[in-house]
C-alpha positions in Angstrom: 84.6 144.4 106.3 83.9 143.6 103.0 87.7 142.1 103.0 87.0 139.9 105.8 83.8 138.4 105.1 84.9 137.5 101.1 88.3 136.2 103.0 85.9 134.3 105.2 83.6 133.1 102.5 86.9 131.7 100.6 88.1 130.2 103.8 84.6 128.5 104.7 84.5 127.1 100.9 88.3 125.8 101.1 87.2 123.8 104.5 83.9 122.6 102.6 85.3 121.4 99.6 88.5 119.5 101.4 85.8 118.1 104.0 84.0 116.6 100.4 87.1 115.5 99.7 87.8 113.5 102.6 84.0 112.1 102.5 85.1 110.7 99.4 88.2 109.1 100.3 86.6 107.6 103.3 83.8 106.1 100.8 86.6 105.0 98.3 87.7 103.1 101.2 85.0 101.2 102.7 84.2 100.4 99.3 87.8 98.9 98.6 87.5 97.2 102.3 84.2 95.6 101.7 85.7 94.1 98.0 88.8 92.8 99.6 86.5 91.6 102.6 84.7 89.4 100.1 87.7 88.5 98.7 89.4 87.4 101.9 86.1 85.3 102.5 86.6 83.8 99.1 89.6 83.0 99.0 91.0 81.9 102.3 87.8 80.5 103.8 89.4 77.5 104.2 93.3 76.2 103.7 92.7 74.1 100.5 96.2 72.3 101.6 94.8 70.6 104.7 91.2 70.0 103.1 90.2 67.0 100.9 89.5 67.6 97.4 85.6 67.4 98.4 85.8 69.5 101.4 87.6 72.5 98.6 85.2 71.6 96.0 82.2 72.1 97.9 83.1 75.4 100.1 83.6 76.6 96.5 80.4 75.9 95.0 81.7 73.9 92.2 81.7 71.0 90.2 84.7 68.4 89.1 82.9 67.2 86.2 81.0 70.0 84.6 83.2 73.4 86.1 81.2 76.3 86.9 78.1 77.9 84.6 79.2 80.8 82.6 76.3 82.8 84.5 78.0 82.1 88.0 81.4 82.7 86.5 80.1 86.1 85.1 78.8 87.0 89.0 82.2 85.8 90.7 84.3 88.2 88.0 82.3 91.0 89.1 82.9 90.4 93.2 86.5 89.4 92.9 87.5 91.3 89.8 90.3 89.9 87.0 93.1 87.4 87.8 95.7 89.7 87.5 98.3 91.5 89.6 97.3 95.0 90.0 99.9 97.5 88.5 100.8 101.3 89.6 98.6 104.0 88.4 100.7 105.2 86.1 101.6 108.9 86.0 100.7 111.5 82.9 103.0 112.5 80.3 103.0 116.2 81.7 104.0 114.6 84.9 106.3 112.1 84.1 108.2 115.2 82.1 108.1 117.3 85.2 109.6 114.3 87.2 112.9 114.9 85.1 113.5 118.3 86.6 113.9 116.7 89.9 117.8 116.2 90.0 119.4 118.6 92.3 121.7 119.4 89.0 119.0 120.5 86.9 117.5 122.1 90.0 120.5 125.0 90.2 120.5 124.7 86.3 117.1 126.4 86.5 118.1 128.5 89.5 121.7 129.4 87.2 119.4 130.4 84.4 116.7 132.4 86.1 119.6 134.5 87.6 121.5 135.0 84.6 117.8 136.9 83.5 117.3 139.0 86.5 121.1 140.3 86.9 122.0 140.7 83.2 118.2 141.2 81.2 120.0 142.0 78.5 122.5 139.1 78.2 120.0 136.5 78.0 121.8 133.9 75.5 123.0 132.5 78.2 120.5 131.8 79.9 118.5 130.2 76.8 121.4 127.8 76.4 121.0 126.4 80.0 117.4 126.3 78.9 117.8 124.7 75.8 120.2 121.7 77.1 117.6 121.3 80.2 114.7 120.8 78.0 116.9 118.3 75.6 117.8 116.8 78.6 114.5 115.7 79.8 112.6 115.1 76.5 115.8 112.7 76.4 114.8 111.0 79.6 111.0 110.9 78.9 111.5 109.5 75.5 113.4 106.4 76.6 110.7 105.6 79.6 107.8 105.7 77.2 110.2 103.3 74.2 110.4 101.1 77.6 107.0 101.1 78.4 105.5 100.3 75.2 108.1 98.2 74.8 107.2 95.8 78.1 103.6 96.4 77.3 104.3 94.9 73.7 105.7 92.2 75.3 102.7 91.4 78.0 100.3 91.6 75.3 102.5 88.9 73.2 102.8 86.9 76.3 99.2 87.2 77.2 98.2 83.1 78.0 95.7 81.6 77.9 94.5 78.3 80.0 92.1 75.3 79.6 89.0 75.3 81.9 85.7 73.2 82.1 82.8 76.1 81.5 79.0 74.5 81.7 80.7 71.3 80.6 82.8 72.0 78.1 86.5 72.2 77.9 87.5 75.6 76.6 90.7 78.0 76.4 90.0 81.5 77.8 92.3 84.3 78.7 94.1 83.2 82.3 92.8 87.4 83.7 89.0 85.8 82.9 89.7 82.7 85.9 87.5 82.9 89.4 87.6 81.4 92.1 85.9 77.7 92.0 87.0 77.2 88.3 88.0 74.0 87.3 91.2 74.3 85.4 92.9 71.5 83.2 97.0 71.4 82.2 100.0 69.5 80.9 103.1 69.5 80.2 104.1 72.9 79.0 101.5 74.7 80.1 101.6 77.7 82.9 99.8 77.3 86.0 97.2 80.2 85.6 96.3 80.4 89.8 96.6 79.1 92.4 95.0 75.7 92.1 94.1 73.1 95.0 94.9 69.6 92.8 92.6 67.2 91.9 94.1 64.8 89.5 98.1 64.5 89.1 98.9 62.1 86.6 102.4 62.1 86.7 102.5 65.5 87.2 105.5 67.5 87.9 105.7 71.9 88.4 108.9 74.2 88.3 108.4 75.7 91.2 111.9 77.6 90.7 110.1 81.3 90.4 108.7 81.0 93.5 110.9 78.7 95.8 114.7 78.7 93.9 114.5 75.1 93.5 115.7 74.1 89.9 114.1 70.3 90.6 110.1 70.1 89.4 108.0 68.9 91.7 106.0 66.3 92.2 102.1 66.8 92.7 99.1 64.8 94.3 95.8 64.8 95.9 96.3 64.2 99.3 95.6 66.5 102.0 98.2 67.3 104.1 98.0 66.9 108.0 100.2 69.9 108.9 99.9 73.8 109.7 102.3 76.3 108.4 103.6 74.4 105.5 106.5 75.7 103.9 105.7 76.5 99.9 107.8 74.3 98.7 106.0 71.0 100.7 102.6 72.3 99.2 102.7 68.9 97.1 98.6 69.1 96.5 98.8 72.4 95.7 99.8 74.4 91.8 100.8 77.8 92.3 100.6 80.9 89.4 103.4 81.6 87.3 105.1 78.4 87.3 104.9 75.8 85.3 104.3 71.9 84.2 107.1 69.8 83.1 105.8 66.5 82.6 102.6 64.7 83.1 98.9 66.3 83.3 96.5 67.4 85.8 93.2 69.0 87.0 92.5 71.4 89.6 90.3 74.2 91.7 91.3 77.9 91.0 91.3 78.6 94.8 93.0 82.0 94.6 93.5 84.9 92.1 95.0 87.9 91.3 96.7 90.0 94.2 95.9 86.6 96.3 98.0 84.1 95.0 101.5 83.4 95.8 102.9 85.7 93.2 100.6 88.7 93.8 102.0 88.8 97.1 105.2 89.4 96.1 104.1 91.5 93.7 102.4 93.5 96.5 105.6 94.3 98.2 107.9 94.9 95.5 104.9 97.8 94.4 105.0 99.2 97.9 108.7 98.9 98.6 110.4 102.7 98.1 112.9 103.1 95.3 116.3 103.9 95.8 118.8 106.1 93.8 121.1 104.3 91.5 124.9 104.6 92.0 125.3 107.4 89.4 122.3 109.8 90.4 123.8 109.1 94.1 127.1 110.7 93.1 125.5 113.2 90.6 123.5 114.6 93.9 126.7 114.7 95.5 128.2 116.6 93.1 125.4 119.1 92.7 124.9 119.8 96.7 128.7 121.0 96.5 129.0 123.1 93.2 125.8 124.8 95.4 127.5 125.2 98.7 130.8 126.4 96.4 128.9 128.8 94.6 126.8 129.9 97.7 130.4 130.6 98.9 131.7 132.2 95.9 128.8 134.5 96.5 129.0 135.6 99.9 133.1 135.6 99.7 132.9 138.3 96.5 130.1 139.8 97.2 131.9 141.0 100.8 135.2 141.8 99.0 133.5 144.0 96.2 131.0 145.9 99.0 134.2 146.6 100.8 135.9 147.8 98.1 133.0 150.0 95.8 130.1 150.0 98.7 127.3 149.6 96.5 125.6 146.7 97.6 123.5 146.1 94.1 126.5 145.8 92.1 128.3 143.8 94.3 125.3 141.0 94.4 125.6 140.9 90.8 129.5 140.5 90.1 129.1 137.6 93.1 125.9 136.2 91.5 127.4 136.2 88.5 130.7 134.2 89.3 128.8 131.7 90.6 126.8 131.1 87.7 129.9 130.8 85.8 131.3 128.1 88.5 128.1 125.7 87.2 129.0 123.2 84.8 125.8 123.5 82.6 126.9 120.3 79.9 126.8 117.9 82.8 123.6 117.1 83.1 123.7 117.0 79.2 126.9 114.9 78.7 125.8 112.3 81.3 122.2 111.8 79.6 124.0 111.5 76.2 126.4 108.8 77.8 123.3 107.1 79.4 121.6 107.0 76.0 124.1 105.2 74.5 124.4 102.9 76.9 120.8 102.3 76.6 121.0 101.7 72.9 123.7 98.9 73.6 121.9 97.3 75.6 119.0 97.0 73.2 121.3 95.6 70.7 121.7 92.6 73.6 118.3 92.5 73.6 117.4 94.6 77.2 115.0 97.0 77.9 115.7 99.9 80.2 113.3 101.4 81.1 115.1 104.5 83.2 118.7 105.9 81.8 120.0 106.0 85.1 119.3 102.5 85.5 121.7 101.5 82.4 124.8 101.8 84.8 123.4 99.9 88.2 124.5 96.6 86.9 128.2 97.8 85.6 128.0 99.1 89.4 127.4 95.1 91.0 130.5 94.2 92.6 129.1 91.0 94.0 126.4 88.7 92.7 125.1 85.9 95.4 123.4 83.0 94.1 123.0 79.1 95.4 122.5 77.4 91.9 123.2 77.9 87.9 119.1 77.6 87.4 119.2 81.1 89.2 121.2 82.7 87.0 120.4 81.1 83.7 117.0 80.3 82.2 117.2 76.6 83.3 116.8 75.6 79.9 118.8 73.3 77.8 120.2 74.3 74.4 121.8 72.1 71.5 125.5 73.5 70.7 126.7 70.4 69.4 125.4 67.2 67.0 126.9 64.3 67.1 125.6 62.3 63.8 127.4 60.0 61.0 130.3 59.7 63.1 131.3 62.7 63.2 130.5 66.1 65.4 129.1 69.5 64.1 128.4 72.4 65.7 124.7 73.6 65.4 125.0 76.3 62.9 127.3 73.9 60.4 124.3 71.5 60.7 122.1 73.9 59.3 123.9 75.2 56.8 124.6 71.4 55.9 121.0 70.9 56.0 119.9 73.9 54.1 122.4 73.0 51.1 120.9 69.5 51.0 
């Protein structure tokens, strides 16, 4: 009785502290529906491309002139949080280590060397060697993706921009995460868009658009609100979009949307939520490893039967088969193709990539084909001086230096 009821007790607590659990999660949400409720409201109200520049400008709150107070900036941060695109919760060290056991080769590695143990206690070298080249193998892995991560987080802090925006009046730069909503927003040529903006004044003004649309050709902005519904992005001609940048003139505008809202956090929304697929190599790597384990699950059964039949002791006969197909796993695979990985890696940093997975290293020497509709998609779309023409006569860049540099 005693049994039952503490079995009982322990059962009662289990479906207690799970129901807690799911109490929680169901607050977590409503809290996270009633933020992204307010920030629906906020930001697509109304469609700032089919409304006049007053019409944005006062559903908004704001004002042309003078921007929003730092006191009503300070309230909107808090409802509709920072104007930046919400990244993956990353995953601890201890589990991000853990994650590198999951090939199906270091899988019956492990199984391999846990064997070796229980058949042959004695002869455990073995076994320690298979250890040895597992745990290499994954401190490999896990140093490379935390070099890449602080790495790319290097570069975002470098990176980190900064915009011009009218505060209480006055024209300051602030950090482009500190924008809301009903900021007013100033730019020219060379600078990035920091939202998305409704336009107010276009002087000239022309955006590369290509991150968003393809299209190589800036274009050209105004204030006029357009008569039309569902207009492509590329015909948004009174509207600035985040990420891309101006290439000639200057303009002013309304902050309209921010964060996960704007044109670029939505495609950074599906690229977060899309699944990730195997690359090339750890495709044929599981291929490999599901048949050394149907071979040696074949090895086993196959000696196993021929030595029962011949000695009939079943014990010994598990352990010659068990330990023939040990022997059949190729324990420097895993090894060798992480070392080979590696060194890709550290050729492509002398090219100046970051990987940020070894496996990744070989997907692009896998491409066979590579579509693309323009050179500006494949290049940087930026012009570079390899030649000078000057005193009659032609020099290539670097002999102009040097020429310069002796003079």
């Amino acid at each position: 009785m005693l049994i039952i009821s503490a079995v009982g007790m322990i059962g009662l607590t289990i479906y207690y502290i799970q129901d807690y659990k799911n109490y929680q999660k169901l607050l977590a949400k409503l809290a996270s529906y009633n933020k992204e409720n307010l920030m629906e409201r906020a930001n697509v109200a109304l469609k700032p491309e089919n409304s006049t520049v007053e019409e944005v400008q006062k559903e908004l709150q704001t004002n042309l002139d003078e921007g929003l107070k730092a006191s009503e900036a300070l309230k909107r941060l808090e409802t509709y949080g920072y104007n930046e695109l919400k990244e993956q919760k990353k995953q601890s060290m201890l589990v991000r280590f853990l994650l590198q056991f999951k090939d199906i080769m270091i899988i019956i590695l492990i199984i391999a060397g846990i064997v070796q143990i229980v058949i042959e206690p004695s002869d455990w070298v073995d076994s320690l060697i298979i250890f040895i080249v597992i745990i290499i193998n994954a401190i490999l892995g896990l140093v490379q993706e935390n070099k890449a991560e602080k790495s790319l987080e290097a570069l975002e802090k470098m990176s980190a921009p900064m915009c011009k925006v009218l505060r209480d009046g006055v024209l300051m730069q602030i950090s482009t995460r500190m924008l809301v909503p009903g900021d007013v927003v100033v730019f020219e040529a060379g600078d990035f868009i920091p939202a998305d903006c409704r336009v107010t004044l276009a002087s000239f003004l022309e955006v590369d658009e290509s991150a968003l649309t393809g299209e190589s050709v800036p274009v050209e902005k105004n204030v006029l609100p357009i008569n039309k519904d569902n207009i492509p992005l590329g015909d948004m001609k009174n509207m600035a979009f985040q990420s891309t940048y101006v290439t000639k003139g200057r303009g002013k505008a309304i902050v309209v949307k921010t964060g996960m809202n704007t044109q670029i956090g939505t495609i950074a929304g599906m690229l977060t939520s899309s699944e990730t697929t195997k690359t090339p190599l750890q495709g044929k790597l599981a291929q490999v490893g599901k048949a050394i384990g149907y071979i040696c699950l074949a090895i086993c059964l196959v000696v196993f039967l021929l030595e029962y039949l011949n000695t009939k002791q079943a014990f010994e006969s598990i352990k010659t088969a068990i330990a023939l197909a040990v022997a059949a796993i190729p324990e420097g695979l895993a090894a060798v193709s992480t070392i080979v990985l590696a060194i890709g890696v550290q050729k492509m940093v002398k090219k100046n990539a970051i990987v940020k997975r070894l496996p990744a290293v070989e997907t692009l020497g896998s491409a066979t084909v590579i579509c693309s509709d323009k050179t500006g998609t494949l290049t940087q779309n930026k012009m570079t001086v390899e030649k000078i023409f000057i005193n009659s006569q032609t020099k290539d860049l670097e002999e102009f230096k040097k020429d310069a540099t002796n003079e």
